[in-house]
Backbone as CSV, one residue per row, in Angstrom:
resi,resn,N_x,N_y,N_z,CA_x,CA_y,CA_z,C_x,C_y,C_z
1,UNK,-21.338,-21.751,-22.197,-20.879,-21.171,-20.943,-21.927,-20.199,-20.424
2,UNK,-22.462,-20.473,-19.308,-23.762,-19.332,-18.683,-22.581,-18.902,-17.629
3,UNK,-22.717,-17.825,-17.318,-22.066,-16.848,-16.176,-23.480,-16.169,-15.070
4,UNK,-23.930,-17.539,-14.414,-24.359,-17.733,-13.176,-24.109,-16.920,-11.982
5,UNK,-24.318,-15.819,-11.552,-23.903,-15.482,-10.024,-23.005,-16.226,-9.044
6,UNK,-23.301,-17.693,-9.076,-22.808,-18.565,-8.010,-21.284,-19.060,-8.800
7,UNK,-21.050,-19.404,-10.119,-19.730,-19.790,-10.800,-18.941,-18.517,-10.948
8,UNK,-19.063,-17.382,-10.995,-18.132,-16.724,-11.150,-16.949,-16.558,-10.023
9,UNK,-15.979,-15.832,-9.795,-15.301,-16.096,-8.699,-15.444,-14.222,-7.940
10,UNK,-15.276,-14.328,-6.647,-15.662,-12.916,-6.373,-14.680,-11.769,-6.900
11,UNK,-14.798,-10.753,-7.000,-13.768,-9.249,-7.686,-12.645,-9.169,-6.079
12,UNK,-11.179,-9.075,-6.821,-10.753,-8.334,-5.595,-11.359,-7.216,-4.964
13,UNK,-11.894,-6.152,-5.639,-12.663,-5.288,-5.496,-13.498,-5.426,-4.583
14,UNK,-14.590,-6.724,-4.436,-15.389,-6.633,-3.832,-15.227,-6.621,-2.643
15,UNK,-13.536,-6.990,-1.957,-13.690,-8.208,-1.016,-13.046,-6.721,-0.005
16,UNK,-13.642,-7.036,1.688,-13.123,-5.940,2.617,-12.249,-6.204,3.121
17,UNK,-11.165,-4.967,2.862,-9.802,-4.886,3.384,-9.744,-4.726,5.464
18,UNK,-9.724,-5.539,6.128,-9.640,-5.210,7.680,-8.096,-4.868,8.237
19,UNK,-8.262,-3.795,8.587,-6.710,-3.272,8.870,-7.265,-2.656,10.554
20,UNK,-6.345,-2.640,11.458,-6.541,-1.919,12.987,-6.344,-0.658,12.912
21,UNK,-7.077,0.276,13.002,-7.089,1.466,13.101,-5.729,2.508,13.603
22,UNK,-4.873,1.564,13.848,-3.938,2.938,14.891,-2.968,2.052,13.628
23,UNK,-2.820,1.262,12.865,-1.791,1.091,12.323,-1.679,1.300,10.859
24,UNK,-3.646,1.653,10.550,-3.772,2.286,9.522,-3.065,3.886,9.701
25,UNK,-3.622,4.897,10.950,-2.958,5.620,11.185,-1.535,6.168,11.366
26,UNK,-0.920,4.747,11.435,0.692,5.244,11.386,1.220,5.560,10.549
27,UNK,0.850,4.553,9.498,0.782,4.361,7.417,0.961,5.663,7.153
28,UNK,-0.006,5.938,7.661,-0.885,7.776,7.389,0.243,9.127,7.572
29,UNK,0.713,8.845,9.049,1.862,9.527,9.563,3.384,9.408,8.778
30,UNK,3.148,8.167,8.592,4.944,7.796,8.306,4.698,8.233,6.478
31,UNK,4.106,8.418,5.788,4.008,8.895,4.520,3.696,10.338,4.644
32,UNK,2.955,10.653,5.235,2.863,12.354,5.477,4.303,12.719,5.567
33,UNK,4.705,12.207,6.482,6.310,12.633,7.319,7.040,13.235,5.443
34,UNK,7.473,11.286,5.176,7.542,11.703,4.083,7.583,12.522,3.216
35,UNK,5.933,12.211,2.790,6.172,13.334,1.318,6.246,14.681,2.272
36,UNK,6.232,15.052,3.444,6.697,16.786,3.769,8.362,16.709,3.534
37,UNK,9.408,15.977,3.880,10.555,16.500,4.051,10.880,16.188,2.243
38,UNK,9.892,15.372,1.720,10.589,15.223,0.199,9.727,16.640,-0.537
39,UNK,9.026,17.189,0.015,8.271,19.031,-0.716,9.695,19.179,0.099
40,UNK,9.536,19.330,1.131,11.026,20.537,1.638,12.217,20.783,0.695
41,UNK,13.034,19.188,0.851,13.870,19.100,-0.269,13.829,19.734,-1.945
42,UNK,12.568,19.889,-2.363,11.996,20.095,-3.422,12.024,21.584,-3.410
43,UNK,11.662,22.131,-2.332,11.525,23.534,-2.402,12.835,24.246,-2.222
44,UNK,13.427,23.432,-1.612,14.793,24.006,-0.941,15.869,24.076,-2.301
45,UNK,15.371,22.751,-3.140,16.552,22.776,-4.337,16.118,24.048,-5.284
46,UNK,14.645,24.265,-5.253,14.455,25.256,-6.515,14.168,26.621,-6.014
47,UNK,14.525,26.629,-4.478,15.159,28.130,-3.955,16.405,28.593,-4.007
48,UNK,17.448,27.643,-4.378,18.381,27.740,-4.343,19.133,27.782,-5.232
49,UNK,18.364,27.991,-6.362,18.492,28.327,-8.147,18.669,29.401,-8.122
């Protein structure tokens, strides 16, 4: 078995992810949102100890 450049198969790794910019940005928003009201919750339960 030789492991040739051309027989191997490419790395997921290698390969480029193309996503549209404003919907990468929403991703961005709608998880921010997120993890802030799940710290809130978080803070709110162990203020209230």
């Amino acid at each position: 078995m030789n492991n040739t450049p051309e027989m191997r198969k490419p790395s997921v790794w290698g390969m480029q992810v193309r996503a549209p910019f404003k919907k990468v940005i929403a991703f961005d928003l709608l998880f921010l949102g997120l993890g802030t009201m799940i710290g809130a919750g978080i803070l709110a339960a162990i203020l209230h100890l």
